[in-house]
N, C-alpha and C positions, 0 to 999 in steps of 0.2 A: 647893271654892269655885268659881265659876263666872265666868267672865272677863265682866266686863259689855261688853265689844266683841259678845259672841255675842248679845246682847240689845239689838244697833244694827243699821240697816238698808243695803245693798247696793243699788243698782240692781239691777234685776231681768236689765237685759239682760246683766252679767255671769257669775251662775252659768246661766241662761237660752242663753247664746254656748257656756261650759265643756260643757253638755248635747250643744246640737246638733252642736259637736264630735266628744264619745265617740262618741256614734249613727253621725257617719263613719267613725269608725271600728273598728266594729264593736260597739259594747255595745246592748244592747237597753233600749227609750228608758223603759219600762213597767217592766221588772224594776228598772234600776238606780236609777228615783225609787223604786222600791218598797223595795228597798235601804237607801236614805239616808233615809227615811220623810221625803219632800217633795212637796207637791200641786204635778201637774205645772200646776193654773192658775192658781197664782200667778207661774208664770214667762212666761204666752202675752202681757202685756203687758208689755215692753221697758221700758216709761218707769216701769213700778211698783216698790214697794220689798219688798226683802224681807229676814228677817234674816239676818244674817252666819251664823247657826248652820246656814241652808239650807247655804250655799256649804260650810262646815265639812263639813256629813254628805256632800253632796255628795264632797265631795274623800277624805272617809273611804272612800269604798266606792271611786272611782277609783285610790287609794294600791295597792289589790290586786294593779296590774300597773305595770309601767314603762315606763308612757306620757305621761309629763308633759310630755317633750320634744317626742312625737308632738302633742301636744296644744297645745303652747305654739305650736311652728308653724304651724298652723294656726287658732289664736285671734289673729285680724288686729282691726285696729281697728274694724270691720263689726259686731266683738262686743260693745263696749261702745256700742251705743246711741247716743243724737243727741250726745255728749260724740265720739267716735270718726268719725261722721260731718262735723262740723265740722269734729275737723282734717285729716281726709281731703281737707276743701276749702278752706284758709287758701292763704297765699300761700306760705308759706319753713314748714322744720322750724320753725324758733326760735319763729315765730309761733303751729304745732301744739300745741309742749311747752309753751308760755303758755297756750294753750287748757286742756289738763292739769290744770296747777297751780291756774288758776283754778278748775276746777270739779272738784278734789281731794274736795270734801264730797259733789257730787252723786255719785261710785261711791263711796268712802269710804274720808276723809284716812287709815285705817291700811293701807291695801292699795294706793293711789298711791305710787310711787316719788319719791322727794328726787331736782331734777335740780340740778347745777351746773357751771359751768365754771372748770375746774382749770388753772393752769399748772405744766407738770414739768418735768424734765430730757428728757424722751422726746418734748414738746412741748405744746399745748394741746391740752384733753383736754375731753368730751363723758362728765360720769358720770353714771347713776343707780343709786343708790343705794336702799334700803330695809331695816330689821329684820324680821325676821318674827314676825309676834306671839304670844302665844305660845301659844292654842288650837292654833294651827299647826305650834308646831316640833318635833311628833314627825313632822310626814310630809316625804318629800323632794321627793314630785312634783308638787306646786301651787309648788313653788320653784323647782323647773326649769321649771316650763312657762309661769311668769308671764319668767323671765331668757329663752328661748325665743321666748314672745309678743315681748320689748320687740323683739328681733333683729326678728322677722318683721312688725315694728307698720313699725319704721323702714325696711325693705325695700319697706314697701308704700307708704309717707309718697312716698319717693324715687323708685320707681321701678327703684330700682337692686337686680335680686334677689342681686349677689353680696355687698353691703355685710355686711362683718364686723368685730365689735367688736375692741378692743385687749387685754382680756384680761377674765375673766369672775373674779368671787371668791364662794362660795358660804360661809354659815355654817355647814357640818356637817362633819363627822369627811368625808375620802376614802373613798368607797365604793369596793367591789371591783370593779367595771365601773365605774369614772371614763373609761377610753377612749371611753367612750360619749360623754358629754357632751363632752370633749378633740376628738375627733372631730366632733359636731355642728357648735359653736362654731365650730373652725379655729384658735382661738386661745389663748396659756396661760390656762390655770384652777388658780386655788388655793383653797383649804380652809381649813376653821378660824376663817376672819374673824368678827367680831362680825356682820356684813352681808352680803347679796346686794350684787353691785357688780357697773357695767357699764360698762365706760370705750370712745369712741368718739371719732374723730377729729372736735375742736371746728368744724374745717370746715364739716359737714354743714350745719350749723346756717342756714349763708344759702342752703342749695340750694332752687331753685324749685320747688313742686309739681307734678305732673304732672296734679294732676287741679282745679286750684285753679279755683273757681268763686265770684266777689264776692257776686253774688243768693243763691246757696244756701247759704255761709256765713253771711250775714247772717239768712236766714229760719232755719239751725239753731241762731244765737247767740241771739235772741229764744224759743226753744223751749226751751234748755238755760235761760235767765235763767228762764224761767219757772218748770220744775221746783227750782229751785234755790233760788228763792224759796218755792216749796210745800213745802219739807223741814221736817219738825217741828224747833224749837228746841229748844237744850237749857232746862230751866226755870229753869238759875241760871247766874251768871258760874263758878260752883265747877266746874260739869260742863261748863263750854266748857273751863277753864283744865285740867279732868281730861283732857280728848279731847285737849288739844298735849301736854302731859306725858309723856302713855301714846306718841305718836308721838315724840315723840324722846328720850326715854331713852335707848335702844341708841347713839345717837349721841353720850352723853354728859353731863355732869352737864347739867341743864335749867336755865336760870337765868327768872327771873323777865323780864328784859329780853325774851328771844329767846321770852316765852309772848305779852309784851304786844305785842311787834312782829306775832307772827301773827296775834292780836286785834286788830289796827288802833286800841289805845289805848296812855295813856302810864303808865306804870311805875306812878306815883302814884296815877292812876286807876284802876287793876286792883289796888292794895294797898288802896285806899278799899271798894273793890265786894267783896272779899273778907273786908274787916274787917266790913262790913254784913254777909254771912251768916255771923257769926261761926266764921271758919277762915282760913287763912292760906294762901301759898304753898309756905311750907315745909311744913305738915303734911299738903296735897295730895299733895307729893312723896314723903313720908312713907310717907303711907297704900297709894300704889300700888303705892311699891317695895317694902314689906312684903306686900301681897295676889300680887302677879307670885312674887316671892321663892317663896312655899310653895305657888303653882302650880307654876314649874319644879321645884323641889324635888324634885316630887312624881314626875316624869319622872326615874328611876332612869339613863339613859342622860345627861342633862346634868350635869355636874360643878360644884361650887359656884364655882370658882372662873372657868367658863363663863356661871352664875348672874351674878357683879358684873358681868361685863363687857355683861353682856344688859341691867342696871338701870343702866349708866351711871357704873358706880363706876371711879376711875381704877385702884383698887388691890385684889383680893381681900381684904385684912389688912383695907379698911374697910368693906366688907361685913360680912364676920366679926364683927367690932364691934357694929354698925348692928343685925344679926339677935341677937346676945346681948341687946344690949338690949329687943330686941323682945318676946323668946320666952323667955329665960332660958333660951335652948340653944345649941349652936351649930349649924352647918347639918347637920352630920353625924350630931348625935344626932337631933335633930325629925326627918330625914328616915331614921333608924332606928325610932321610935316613929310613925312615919306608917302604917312600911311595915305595922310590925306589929297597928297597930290597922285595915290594909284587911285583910291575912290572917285576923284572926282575924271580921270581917265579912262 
């Protein structure tokens, strides 16, 4: 079954940036679109869209080596297009990462990171955060190389190339070469989380740009408002309410309130608008966490009880439940007769 995220669209200058990257260093620019089977002319125009499945195949053929980190650093904000160029030119970080979050849709809300400011015991905190979705989470190196990028985005924001984070959390099992990453960073890294996570001293936040320019922000705010406004809608409130869903899951049970706050309406109004095309909130939630469900499933290397925690279940035991009813299996056996129905295909 096929993740409908792979059948939504990317800015162009994103896997378009990932490209001219590898080429620096060292892959060949012809063989490895030939690879990923993508026309390299739909990437020559930055501002165009292209689907998420390019950046996929993309990232499938670059997984070959371990160079995601190589790659992260050097995908500066240059690479995201007039979205990257603006905040290159704002006045303070806070105002760049606003930039960001506003135009989440125009690179695309599942691949933008969640930013917030945290208070700890260790003191205020500067996180970004994101899931990885899940066409994604067999590969490791478009995950290091986007935690990679943020280090190398905020280095470039600043000005300040030694700026290093407070400690880095990856979603996957410890790899055998973790020194690597340990070493990149500078700073502890841990494993196994449900999330990418990126914690930075909340400071940063009112440091002055070094390259901040009023004119040129302003004429790249008017150019990103444009394309932003040129983005194909979704055709129903059902598929706006599916796209917040599908993005915060991993973060947690999804409530109805925190879909209509993202949709800039009120609770009532988003249960009206869904009762019109007759479906619900709940069976939105439903439907996806059952479709994701027997996607990972399907990935022999993620564990079901790794599975809840990706759909947002507080508990494996009510996963387990959730997918009985579903399937009239449990996770263990569907994904015994899955296996065996690809073997014998």
């Amino acid at each position: 079954m096929a993740d409908p995220l792979l059948e939504q669209t990317i800015l162009a200058a994103i896997p378009g940036g990932v490209l001219r990257v590898a080429v620096s260093l060292g892959w060949d620019r012809e063989q490895l679109a030939r690879d990923a089977g993508i026309d390299l002319a739909r990437l020559a125009d930055p501002d165009a869209r292209v689907p998420v499945a390019d950046d996929l195949a993309l990232w499938n053929v670059l997984s070959r080596r371990p160079m995601g980190l190589d790659i992260g650093e050097r995908f500066t904000l240059a690479e995201t297009g007039v979205v990257g160029f603006a905040m290159l030119h704002g006045h303070t970080v806070r105002e760049a990462l606003a930039w960001m979050q506003r135009y989440r849709a125009l690179l695309h809300p599942a691949l933008v990171p969640t930013i917030e400011e945290r208070s700890t015991p260790a003191g205020e905190l500067l996180i970004f955060s994101k899931p990885v979705p899940p066409p994604f989470q067999h590969l490791r190196e478009p995950v290091y190389a986007q935690a990679a990028s943020i280090v190398a985005s905020l280095r470039g924001l600043t000005g300040r190339p030694q700026l290093r984070a407070r400690y880095v959390a990856f979603p996957m099992t410890r790899p055998g070469d973790a020194e690597r990453q340990e070493q990149w960073f500078g700073c502890p890294v841990s494993w196994g989380g449900p999330l990418m996570e990126l914690a930075f001293d909340a400071s940063i936040l009112e440091l002055a740009l070094p390259l901040a320019n009023p004119n040129l922000s302003s004429y790249l705010a008017r150019r990103a408002d444009e394309l932003h406004a040129a983005l194909p809608s979704e055709s129903t409130d059902a598929d706006r309410v599916r796209r917040e869903v599908a993005a915060l899951l991993a973060f947690g049970e999804p409530t109805i309130a925190d879909v209509a706050k993202r949709l800039s309406m009120s609770v009532r109004t988003l249960h009206r608008r869904l009762q019109d095309e007759s479906t619900s909130f709940s069976a939105i939630v439903e439907a996806l966490r059952r479709e994701r469900a027997e996607m990972l499933l399907a990935d022999a290397t993620t564990s079901a009880s790794q599975v809840a925690m990706l759909l947002g279940y507080a508990e494996p035991a009510t996963f387990f439940r959730a997918f009985r009813r579903w399937t009239g299996m449990t996770p263990s056996t569907w994904r015994q007769r899955a296996t065996q129905v690809g073997t014998r295909s």
